[in-house]
C-alpha positions as CSV (number, residue, x, y, z in Angstrom):
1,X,48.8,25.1,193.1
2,X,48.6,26.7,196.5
3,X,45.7,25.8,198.6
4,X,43.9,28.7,200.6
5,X,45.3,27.2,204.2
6,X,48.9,27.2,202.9
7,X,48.3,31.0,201.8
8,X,47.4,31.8,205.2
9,X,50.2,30.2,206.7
10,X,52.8,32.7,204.1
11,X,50.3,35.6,204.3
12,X,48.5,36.8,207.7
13,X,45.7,39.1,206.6
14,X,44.7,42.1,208.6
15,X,41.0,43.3,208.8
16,X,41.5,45.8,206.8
17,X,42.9,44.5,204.4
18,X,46.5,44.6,204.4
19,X,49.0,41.6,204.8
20,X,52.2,40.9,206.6
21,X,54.0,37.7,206.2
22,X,53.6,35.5,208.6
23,X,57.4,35.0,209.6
24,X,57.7,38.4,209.5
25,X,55.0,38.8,212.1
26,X,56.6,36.1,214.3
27,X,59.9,37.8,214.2
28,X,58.6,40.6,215.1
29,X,56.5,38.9,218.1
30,X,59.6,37.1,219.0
31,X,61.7,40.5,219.5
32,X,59.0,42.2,221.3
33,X,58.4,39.8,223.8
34,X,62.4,39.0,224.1
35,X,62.6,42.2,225.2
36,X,59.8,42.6,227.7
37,X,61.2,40.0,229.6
38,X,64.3,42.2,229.3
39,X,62.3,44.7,231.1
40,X,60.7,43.0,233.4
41,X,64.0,41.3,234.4
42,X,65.5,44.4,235.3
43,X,63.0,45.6,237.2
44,X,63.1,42.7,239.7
45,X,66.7,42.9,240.0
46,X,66.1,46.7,240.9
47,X,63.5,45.6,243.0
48,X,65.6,42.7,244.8
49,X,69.2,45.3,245.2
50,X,66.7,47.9,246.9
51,X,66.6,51.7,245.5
52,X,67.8,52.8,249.1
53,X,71.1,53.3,250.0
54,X,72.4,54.4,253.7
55,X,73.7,57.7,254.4
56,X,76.5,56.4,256.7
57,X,78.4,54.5,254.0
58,X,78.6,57.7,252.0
59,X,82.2,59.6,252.7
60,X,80.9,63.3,252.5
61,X,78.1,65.6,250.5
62,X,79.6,65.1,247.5
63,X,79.3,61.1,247.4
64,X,76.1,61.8,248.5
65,X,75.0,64.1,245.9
66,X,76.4,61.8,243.1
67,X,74.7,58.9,244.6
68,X,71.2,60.5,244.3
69,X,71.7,61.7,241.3
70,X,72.5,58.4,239.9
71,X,69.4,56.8,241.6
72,X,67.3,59.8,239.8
73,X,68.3,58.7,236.8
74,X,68.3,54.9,237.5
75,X,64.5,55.7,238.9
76,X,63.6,57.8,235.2
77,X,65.3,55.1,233.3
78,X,63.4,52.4,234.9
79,X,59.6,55.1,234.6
80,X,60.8,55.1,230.5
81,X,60.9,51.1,230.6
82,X,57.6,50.8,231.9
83,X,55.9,52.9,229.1
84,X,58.1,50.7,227.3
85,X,56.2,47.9,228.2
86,X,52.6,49.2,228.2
87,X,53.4,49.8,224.4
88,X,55.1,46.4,223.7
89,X,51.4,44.4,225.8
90,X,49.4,46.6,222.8
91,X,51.7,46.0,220.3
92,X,51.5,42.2,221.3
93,X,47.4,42.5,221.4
94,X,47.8,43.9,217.7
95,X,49.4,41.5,216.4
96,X,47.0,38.8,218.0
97,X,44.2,40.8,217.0
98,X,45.9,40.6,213.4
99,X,46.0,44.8,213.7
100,X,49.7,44.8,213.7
101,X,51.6,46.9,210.9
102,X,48.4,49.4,209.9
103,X,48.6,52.7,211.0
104,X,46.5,54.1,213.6
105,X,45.7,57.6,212.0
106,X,45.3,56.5,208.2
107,X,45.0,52.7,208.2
108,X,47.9,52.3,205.7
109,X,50.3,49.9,206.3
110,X,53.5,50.5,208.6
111,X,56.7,50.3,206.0
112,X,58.7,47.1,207.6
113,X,61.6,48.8,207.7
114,X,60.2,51.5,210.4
115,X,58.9,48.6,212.3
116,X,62.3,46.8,212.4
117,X,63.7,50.2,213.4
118,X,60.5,50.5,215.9
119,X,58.7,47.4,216.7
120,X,55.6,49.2,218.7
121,X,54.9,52.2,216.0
122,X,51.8,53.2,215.9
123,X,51.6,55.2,213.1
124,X,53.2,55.1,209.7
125,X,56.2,57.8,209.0
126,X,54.5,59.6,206.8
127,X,52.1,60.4,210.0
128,X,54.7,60.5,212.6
129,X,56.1,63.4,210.3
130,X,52.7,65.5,210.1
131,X,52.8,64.8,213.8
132,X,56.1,65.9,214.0
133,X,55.4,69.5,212.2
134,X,52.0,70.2,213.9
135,X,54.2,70.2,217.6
136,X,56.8,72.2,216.2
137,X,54.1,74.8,214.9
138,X,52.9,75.1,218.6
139,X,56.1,74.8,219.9
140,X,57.2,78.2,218.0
């Protein structure tokens, strides 16, 4: 027979009540926070090599032009990592506040195949997709 605190070590319950395994939930923890230090790796080495580079080493406009438009897009890449990491600290707080996996429009549960595909989803697909139509109705 399985006691109640052996459950809860298989089964993490949510407050409203859905469940997640708990390895599942771990894995998931794992990856996310495997990849924030990812993230906040490669900011200190951009922040160590310096964003700055000096005029005189260039050879002519053109080097010059290619050089800022790579450090653009270094400096946009870098912008997209930090929302990156604003969502993987909340997605961390859900799953310590045992919130992780329920959808934030209809309180379903988040299939565990989108969240292997997107660890920090906030919504289920189902809502993404409604999402999804209403922009492209205002888009048109």
């Amino acid at each position: 027979m399985l006691t109640a605190d052996a459950f809860y070590e298989i089964v993490r319950p949510f407050k409203r009540g859905l469940c997640m395994r708990k390895r599942d939930v771990d894995r998931f923890k794992k990856v996310l926070l495997e990849r924030k230090q990812e993230i906040i790796s490669s900011a200190e080495t951009m922040r160590e090599e310096g964003i700055g580079f000096d005029e005189a080493d260039l050879a002519d406009e053109v080097d010059l032009a290619s050089t800022e438009a790579d450090q653009a897009m270094n400096l946009r890449l870098h912008d997209r990592e930090l929302v990156l990491l604003r969502k993987i600290d909340r997605t961390l707080k859900k799953i310590e506040d045992g919130e992780f996996g329920v959808c934030e429009h209809c309180g379903e549960e988040i299939n565990i195949k989108r969240l292997e595909a997107r660890p920090v989803a906030e919504v289920c697909i189902r809502c993404k997709e409604d999402m999804e139509k209403q922009e492209k109705g205002y888009a048109e």
